[in-house]
TIFIGU-826218 format. One record per residue (C-alpha): x, y, z; residue in three letters. Coordinates in pm, 1 decimal, padded with zeros to 6 digits. Layout:
+----------+----------+----------+--------+
|        u |        v |        w | residu |
+----------+----------+----------+--------+
|        X |        Y |        Z |    ALA |
...
+----------+----------+----------+--------+
***
This chain:
+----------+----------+----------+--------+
|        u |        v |        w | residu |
+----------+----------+----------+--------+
|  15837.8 |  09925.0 |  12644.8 |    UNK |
|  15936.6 |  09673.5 |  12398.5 |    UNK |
|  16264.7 |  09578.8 |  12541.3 |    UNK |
|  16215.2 |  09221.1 |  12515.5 |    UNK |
|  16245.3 |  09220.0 |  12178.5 |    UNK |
|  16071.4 |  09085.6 |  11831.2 |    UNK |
|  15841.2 |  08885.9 |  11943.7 |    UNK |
|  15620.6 |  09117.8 |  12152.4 |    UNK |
|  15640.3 |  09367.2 |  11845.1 |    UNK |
|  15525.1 |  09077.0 |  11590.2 |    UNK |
|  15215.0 |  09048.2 |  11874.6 |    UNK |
|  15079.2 |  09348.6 |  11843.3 |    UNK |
|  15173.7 |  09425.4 |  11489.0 |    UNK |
|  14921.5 |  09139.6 |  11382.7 |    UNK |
|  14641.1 |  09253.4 |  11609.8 |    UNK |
|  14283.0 |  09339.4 |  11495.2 |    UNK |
|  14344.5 |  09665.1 |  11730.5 |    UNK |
|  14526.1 |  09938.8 |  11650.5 |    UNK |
|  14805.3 |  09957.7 |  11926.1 |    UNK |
|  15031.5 |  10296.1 |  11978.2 |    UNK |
|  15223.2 |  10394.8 |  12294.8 |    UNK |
|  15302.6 |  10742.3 |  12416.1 |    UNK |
|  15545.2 |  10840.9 |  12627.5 |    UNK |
|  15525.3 |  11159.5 |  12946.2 |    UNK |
|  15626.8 |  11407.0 |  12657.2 |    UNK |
|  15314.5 |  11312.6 |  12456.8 |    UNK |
|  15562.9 |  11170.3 |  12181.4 |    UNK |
|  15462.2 |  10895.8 |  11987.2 |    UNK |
|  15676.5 |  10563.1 |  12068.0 |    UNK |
|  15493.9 |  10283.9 |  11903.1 |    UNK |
|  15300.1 |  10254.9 |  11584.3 |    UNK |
|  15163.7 |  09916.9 |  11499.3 |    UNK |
|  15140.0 |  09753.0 |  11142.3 |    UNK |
|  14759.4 |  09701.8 |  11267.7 |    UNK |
|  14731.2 |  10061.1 |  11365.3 |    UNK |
|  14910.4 |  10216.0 |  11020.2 |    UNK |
|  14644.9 |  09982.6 |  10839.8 |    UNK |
|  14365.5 |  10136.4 |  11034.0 |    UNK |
|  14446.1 |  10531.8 |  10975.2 |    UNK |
|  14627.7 |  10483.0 |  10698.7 |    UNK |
|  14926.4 |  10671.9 |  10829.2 |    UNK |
|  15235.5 |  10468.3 |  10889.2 |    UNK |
|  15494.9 |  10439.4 |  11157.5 |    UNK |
|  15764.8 |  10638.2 |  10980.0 |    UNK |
|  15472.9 |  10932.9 |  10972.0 |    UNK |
|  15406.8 |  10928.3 |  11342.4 |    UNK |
|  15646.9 |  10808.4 |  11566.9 |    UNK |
|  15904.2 |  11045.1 |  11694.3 |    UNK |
|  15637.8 |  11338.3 |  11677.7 |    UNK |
|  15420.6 |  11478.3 |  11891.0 |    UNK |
|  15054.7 |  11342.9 |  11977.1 |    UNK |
|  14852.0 |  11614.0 |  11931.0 |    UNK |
|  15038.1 |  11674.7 |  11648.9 |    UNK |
|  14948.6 |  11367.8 |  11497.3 |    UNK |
|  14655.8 |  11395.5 |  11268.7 |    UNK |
|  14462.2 |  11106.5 |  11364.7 |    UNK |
|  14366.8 |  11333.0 |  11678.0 |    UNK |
|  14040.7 |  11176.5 |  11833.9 |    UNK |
|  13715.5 |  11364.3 |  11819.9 |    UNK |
|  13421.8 |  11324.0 |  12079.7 |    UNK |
|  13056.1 |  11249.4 |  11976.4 |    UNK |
|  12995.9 |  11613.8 |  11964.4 |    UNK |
|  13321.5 |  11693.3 |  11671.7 |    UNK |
|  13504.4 |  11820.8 |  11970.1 |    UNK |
|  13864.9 |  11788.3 |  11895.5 |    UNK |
|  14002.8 |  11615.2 |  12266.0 |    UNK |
|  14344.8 |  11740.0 |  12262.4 |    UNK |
|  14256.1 |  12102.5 |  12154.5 |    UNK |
|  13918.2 |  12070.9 |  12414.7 |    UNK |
|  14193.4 |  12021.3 |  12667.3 |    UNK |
|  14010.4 |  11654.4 |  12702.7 |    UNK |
|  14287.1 |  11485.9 |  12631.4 |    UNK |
|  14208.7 |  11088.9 |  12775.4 |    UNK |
|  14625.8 |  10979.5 |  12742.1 |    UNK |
|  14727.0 |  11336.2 |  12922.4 |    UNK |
|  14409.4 |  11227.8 |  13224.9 |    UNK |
|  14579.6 |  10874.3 |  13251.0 |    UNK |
|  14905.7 |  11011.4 |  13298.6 |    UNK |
|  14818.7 |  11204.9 |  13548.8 |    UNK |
|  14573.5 |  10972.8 |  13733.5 |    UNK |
|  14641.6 |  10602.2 |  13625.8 |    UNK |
|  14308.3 |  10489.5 |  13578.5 |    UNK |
|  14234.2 |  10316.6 |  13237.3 |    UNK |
|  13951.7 |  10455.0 |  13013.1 |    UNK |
|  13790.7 |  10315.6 |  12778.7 |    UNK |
|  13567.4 |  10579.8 |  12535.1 |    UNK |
|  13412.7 |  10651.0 |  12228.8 |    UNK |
|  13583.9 |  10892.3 |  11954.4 |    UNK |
|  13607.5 |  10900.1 |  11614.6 |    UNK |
|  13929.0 |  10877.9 |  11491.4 |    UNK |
|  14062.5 |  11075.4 |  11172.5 |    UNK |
|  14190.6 |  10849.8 |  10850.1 |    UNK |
|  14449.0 |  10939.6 |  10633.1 |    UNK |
|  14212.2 |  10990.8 |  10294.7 |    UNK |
|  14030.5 |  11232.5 |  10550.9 |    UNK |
|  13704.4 |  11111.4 |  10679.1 |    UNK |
|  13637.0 |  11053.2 |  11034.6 |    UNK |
|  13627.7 |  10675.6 |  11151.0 |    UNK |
|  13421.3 |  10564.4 |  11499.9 |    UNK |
|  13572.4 |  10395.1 |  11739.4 |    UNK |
|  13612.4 |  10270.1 |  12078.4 |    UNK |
|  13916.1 |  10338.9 |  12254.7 |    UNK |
|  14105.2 |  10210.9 |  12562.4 |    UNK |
|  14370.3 |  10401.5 |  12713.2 |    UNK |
|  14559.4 |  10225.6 |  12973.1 |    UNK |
|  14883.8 |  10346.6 |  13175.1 |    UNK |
|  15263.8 |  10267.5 |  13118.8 |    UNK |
|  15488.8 |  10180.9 |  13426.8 |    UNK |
|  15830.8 |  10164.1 |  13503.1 |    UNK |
|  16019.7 |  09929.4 |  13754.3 |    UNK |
|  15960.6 |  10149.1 |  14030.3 |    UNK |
|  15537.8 |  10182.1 |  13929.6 |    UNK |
|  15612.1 |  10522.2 |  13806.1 |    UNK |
|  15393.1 |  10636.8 |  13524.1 |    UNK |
|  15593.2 |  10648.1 |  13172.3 |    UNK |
|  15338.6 |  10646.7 |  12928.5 |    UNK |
|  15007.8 |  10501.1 |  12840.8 |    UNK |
|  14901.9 |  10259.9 |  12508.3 |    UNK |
|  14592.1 |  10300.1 |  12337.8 |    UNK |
|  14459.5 |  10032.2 |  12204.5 |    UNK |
|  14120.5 |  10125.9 |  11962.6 |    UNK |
|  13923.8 |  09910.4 |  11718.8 |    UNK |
|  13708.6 |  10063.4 |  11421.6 |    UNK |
|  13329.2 |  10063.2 |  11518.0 |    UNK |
|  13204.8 |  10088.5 |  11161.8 |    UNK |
|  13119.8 |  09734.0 |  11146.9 |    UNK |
|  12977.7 |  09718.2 |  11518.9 |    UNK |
|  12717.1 |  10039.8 |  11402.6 |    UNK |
|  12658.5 |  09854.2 |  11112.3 |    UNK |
|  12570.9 |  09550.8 |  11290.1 |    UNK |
|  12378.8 |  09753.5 |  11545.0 |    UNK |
|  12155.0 |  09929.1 |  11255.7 |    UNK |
|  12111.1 |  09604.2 |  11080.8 |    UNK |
|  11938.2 |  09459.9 |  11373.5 |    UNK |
|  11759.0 |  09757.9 |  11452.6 |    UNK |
|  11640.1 |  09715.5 |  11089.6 |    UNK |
|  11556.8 |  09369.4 |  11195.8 |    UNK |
|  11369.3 |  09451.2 |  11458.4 |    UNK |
|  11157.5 |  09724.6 |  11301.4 |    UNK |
|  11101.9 |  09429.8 |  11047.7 |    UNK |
|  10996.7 |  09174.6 |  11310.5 |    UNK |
|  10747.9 |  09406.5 |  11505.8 |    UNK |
|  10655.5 |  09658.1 |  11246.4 |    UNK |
|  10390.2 |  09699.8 |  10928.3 |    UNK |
|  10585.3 |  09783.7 |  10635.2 |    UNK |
|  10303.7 |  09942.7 |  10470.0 |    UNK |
|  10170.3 |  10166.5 |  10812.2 |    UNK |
|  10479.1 |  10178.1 |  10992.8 |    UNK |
|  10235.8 |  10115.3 |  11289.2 |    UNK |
|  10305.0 |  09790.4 |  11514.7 |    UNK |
|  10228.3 |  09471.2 |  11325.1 |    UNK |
|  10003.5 |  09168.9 |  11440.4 |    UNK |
|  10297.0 |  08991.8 |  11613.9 |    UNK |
|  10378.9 |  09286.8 |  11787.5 |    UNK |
|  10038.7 |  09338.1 |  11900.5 |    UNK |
|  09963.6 |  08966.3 |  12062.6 |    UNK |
|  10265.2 |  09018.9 |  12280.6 |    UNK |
|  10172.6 |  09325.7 |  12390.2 |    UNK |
|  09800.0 |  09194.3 |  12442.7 |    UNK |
|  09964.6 |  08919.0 |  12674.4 |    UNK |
|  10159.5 |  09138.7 |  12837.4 |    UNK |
|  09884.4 |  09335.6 |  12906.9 |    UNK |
|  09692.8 |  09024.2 |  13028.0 |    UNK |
|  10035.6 |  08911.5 |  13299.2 |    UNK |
|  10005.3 |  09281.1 |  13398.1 |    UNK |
|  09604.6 |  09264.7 |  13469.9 |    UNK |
|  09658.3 |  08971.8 |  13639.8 |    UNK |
|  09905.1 |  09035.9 |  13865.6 |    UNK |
|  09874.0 |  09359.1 |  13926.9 |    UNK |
|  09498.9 |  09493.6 |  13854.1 |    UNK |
|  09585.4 |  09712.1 |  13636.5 |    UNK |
|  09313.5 |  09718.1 |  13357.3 |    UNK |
|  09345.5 |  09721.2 |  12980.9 |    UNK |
|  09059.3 |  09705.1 |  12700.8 |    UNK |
|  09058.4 |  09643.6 |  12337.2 |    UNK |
|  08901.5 |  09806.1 |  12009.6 |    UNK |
|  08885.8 |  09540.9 |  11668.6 |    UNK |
|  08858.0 |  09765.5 |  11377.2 |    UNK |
|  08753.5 |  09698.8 |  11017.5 |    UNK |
|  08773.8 |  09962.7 |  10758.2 |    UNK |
|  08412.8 |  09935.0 |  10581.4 |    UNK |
|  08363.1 |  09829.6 |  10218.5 |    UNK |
|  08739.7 |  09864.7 |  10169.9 |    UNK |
|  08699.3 |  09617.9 |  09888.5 |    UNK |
|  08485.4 |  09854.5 |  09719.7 |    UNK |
|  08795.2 |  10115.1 |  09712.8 |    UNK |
|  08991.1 |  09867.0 |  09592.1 |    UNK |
|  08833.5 |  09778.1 |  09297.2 |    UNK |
|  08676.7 |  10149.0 |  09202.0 |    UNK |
|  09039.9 |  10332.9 |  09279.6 |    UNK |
|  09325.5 |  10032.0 |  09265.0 |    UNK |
|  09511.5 |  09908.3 |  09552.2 |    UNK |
|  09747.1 |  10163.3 |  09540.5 |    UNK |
|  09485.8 |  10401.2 |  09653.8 |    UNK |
|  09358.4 |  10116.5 |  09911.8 |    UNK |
|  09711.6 |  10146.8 |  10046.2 |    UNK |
|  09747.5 |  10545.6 |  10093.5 |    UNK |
|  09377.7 |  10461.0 |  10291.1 |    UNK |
|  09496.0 |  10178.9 |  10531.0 |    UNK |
|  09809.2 |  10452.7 |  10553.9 |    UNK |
|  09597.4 |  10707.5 |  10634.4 |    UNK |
|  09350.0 |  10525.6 |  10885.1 |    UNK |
|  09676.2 |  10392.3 |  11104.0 |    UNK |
|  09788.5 |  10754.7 |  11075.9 |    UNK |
|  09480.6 |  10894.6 |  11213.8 |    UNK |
|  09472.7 |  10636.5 |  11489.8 |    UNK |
|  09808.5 |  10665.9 |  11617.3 |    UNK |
|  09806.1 |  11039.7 |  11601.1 |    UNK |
|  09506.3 |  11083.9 |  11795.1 |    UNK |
|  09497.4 |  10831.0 |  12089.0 |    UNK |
|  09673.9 |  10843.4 |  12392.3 |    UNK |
|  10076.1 |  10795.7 |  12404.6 |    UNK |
|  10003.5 |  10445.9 |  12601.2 |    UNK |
|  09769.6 |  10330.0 |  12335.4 |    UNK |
|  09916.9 |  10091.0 |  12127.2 |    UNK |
|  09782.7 |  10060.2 |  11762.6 |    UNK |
|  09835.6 |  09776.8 |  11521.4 |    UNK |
|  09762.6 |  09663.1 |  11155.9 |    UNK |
|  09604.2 |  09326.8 |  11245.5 |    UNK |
|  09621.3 |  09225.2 |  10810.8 |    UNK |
|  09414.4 |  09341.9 |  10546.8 |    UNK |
|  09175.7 |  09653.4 |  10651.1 |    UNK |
|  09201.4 |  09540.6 |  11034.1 |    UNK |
|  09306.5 |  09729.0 |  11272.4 |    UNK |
|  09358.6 |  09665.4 |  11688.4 |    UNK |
|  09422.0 |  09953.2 |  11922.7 |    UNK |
|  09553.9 |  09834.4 |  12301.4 |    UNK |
|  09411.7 |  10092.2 |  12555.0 |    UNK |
|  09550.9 |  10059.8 |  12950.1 |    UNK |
|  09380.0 |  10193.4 |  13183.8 |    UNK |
|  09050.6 |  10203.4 |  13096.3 |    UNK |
|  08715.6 |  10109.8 |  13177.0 |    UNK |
|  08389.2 |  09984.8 |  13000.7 |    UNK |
|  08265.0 |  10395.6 |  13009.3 |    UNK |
|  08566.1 |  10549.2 |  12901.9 |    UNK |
|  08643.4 |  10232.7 |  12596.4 |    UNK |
|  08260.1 |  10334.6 |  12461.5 |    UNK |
|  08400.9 |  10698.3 |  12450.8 |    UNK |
|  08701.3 |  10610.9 |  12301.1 |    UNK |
|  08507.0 |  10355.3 |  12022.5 |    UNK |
|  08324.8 |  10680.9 |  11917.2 |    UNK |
|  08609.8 |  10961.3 |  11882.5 |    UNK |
|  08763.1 |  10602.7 |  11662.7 |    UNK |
|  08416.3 |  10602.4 |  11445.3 |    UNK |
|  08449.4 |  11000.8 |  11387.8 |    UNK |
|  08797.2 |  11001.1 |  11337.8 |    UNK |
|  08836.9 |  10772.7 |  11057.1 |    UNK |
|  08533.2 |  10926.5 |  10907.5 |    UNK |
|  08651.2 |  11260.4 |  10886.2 |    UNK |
|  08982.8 |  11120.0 |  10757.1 |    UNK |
|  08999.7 |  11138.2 |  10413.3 |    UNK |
|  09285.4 |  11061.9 |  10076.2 |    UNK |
|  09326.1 |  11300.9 |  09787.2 |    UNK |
|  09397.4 |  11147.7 |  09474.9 |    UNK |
|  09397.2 |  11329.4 |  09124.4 |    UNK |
|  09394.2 |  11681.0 |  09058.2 |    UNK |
|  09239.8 |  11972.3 |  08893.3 |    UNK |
|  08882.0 |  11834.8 |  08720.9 |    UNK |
|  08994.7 |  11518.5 |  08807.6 |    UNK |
|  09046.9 |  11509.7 |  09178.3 |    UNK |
|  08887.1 |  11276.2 |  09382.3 |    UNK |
|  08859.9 |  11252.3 |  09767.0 |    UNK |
|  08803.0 |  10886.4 |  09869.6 |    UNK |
|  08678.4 |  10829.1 |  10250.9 |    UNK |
|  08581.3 |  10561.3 |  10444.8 |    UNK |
|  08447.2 |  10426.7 |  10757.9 |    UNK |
|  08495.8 |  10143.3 |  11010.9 |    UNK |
|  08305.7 |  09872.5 |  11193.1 |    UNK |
|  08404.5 |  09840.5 |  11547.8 |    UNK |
|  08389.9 |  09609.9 |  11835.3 |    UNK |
|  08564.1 |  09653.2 |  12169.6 |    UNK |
|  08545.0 |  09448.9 |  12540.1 |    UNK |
|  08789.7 |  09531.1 |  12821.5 |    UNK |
|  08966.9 |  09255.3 |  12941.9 |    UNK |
|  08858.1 |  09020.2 |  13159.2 |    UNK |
|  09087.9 |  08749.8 |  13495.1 |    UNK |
|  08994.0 |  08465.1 |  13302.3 |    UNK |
|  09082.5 |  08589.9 |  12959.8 |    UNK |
|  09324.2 |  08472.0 |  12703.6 |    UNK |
|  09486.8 |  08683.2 |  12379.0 |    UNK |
|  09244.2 |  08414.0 |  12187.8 |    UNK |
|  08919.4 |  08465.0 |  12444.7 |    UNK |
|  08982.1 |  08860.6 |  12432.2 |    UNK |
|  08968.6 |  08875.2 |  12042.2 |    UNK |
|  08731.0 |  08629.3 |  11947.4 |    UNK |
|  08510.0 |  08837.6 |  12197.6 |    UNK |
|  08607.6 |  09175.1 |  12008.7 |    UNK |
|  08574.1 |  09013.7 |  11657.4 |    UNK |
|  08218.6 |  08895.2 |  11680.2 |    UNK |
|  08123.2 |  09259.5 |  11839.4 |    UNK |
|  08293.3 |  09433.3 |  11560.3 |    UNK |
|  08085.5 |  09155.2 |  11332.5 |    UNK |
|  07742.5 |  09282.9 |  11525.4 |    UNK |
|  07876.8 |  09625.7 |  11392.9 |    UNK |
|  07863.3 |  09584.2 |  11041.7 |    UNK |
|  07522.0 |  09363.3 |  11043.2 |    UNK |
|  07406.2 |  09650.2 |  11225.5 |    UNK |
|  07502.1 |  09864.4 |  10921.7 |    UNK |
|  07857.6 |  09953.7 |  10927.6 |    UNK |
|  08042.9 |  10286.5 |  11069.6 |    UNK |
|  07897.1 |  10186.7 |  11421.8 |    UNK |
|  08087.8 |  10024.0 |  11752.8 |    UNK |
|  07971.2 |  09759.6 |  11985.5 |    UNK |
|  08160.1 |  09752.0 |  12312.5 |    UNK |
+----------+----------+----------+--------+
***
């Protein structure tokens, strides 16, 4: 393999990649600098022995060791020639389990016969890191911190969505504005904590008791805005009801023994289905002044 001499070997010693060659009789040929600093296990540990001897031995998603599992990727090249490329975890010196991504890739001779096969693997630990990070991000981005429902920005772009989808292909969508009623009032009688476990609580009740296509966000403050596709003018007045006796029969404990209190509130809402010649700004100035005719009209109704 590395009969032209020093300056392949200097190559893939200084690799990011781990590099190590096998040979037919699964014994260990090569051992990079990169790949000793990697496990932790150095050449004069490894080569000369056995593979599956060898204690970095990769494991599968599932903890399956693939040499014992008789999934051995190096033994499948040998026999078929076709590189692989896979996920494993890998298993360090000091003992823990690393992820990585692994490519195996087949060793020829002069005559194209199969001598070996390198593997060539990278730890994933930063990659997963990078992946959770902007998964974090995102969660961040479209998210309310406080109700872990979707968040206003979330919500417009699903509302235009919505809108691309109505008009190009019918399909119809409405809208319910809700505003939690005096939640002033249980702000300054319990403290904003308390106002928090509420809002909590209200998005709770909403997202737990709509449809799985119903999309609810925290619009800011006490507001709420619940997407509903598929729907008509009938079935949105349904729906604006169950909303009303929903959030009225949800209630927040706070206290206990003589001093427990249960605080409850109640919600103005308005709600319009969307209309061809609608914009995100046309469809919620349209459900804001109906959920305003709601609480002139005393609070804890819906005007759709």
């Amino acid at each position: 393999m590395f009969e032209e001499g020093q300056f392949r070997k200097d190559i893939l010693d200084n690799l990011f990649d781990g590099v190590y060659c096998v040979n037919k009789d699964r014994i260990i040929t090569y051992w990079s600098e990169s790949t000793a600093q990697l496990t932790g296990f150095s050449a004069q540990e490894v080569v000369g022995r056995s593979c599956h001897e060898n204690r970095v031995m990769y494991v599968d998603n599932w903890g399956h060791n693939l040499c014992e599992a008789g999934m051995c990727p190096a033994m499948k090249t040998m026999r078929d020639g076709i590189l692989r490329e896979i996920a494993v975890s890998y298993h360090h010196k000091d003992g823990h389990l690393v992820p990585a991504q692994a490519r195996i890739l087949p060793l020829h001779d002069k005559k194209g016969c199969i001598t070996g096969v390198v593997e060539i693997f990278q730890d994933a630990t930063p990659v997963l890191r990078e992946r959770e990070k902007a998964k974090e991000l995102e969660d961040l981005a479209l998210n309310d911190p406080l109700t872990r429902v979707a968040n206003r920005n979330c919500g417009e772009a699903r509302m235009e969505a919505k809108l691309n989808e109505f008009r190009r292909y019918g399909w119809p969508f409405g809208i319910l504005f809700c505003d939690v009623d005096k939640f002033k009032q249980v702000n300054d009688t319990y403290g904003h904590d308390v106002g928090d476990l509420v809002l909590k609580a209200v998005a709770k009740t909403l997202s737990g008791n709509l449809r799985a296509s119903d999309i609810v966000c925290r619009w800011g403050g006490d507001e709420f805005l619940v997407i509903l596709p598929s729907i008509d003018l009938q079935t949105l007045s349904q729906i604006a009801e169950k909303v009303l006796r929903i959030i009225e029969k949800s209630r927040v404990t706070i206290g206990s023994g003589d001093d427990q209190r249960i605080v409850k509130v109640t919600s103005s809402i308005g709600g319009t289905v969307a209309r061809l010649d609608d914009t995100v700004e046309s469809l919620l100035k349209r459900a804001d002044e109906l959920m305003y005719r709601s609480k002139r009209a005393g609070a804890n109704q819906a005007a759709v």
